[in-house]
C-alpha positions in Angstrom: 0.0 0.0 0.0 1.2 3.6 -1.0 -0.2 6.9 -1.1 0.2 9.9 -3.2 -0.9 13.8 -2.1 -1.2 16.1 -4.9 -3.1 19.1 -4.4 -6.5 19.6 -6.2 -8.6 22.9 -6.7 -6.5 24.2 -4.0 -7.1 21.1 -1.5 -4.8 18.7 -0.1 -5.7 15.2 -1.3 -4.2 12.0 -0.1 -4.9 8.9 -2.3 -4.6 5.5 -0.7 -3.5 3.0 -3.1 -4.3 -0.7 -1.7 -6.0 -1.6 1.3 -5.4 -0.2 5.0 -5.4 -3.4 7.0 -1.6 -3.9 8.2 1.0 -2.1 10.1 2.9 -1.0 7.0 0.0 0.5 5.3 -0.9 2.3 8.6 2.6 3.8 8.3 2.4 4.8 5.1 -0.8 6.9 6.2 0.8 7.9 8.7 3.8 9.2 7.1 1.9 11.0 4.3 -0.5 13.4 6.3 2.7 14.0 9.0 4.0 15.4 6.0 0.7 17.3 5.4 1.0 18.6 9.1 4.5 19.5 9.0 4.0 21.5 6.1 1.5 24.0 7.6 -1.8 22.7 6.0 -4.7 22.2 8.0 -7.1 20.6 5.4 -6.8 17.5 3.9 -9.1 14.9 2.2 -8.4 10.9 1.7 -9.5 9.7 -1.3 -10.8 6.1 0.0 -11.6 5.3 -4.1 -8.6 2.3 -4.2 -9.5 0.7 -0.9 -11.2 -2.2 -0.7 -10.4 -3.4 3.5 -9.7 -1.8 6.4 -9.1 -2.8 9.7 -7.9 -1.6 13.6 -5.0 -0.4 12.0 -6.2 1.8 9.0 -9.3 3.0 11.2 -6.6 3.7 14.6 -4.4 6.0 12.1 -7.6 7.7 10.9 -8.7 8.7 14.2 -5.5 10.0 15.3 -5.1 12.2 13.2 -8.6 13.2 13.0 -7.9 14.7 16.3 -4.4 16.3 15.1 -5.9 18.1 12.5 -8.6 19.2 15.0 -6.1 20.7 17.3 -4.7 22.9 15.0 -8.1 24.2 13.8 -8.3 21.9 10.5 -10.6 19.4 9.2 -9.6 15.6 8.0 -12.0 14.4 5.4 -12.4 11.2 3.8 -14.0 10.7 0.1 -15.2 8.3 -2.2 -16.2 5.1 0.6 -17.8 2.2 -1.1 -18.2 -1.6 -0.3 -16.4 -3.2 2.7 -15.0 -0.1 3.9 -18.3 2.2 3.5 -19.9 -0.7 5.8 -17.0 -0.6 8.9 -17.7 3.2 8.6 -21.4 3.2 9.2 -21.0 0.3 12.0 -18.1 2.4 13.5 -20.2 5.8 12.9 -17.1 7.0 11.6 -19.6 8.6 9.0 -21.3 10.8 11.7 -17.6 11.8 12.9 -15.7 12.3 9.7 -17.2 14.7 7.0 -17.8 12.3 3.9 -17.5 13.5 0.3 
């Protein structure tokens, strides 16, 4: 699992590329919006489009930095959830927490 951040219509976008259901893909998360945070920007979405699983670990990173981009005033959204991982969202309410595009 990889992701890429390219900026669209003046938004940070983070697309996941594989499924987020192991400690290396939760890294890789990890690693891309600490570079979003780092950088100074408080908005970002996650294009969910390529996932097909997630788990504890993809969810845990999610939430985390939820909350970081909260305490500096920003907004972590999430787009394009289908299947399998549209489902753990709406069991987890994630959907009521998260801002879904």
């Amino acid at each position: 699992m990889q992701c890429s951040i390219k900026e669209n219509s003046g938004r940070t976008v983070i697309v996941v590329h594989g499924d987020l259901d192991n400690e290396q893909a939760a890294k890789a998360l990890r690693d891309s919006l600490s570079e979003i945070l780092t950088s100074g920007k408080k908005h970002a979405v996650i294009d969910m489009s390529l996932v097909e699983s997630i788990n504890s670990y993809g969810i845990g990173k999610l939430l985390l930095f939820y909350k970081k981009f909260k305490d500096v005033d920003g907004e972590l959204r999430v787009c394009s959830l289908k299947g399998h991982v549209k489902e753990v969202f709406e069991t987890l309410m994630l959907d009521r927490l998260f801002k879904i595009e």
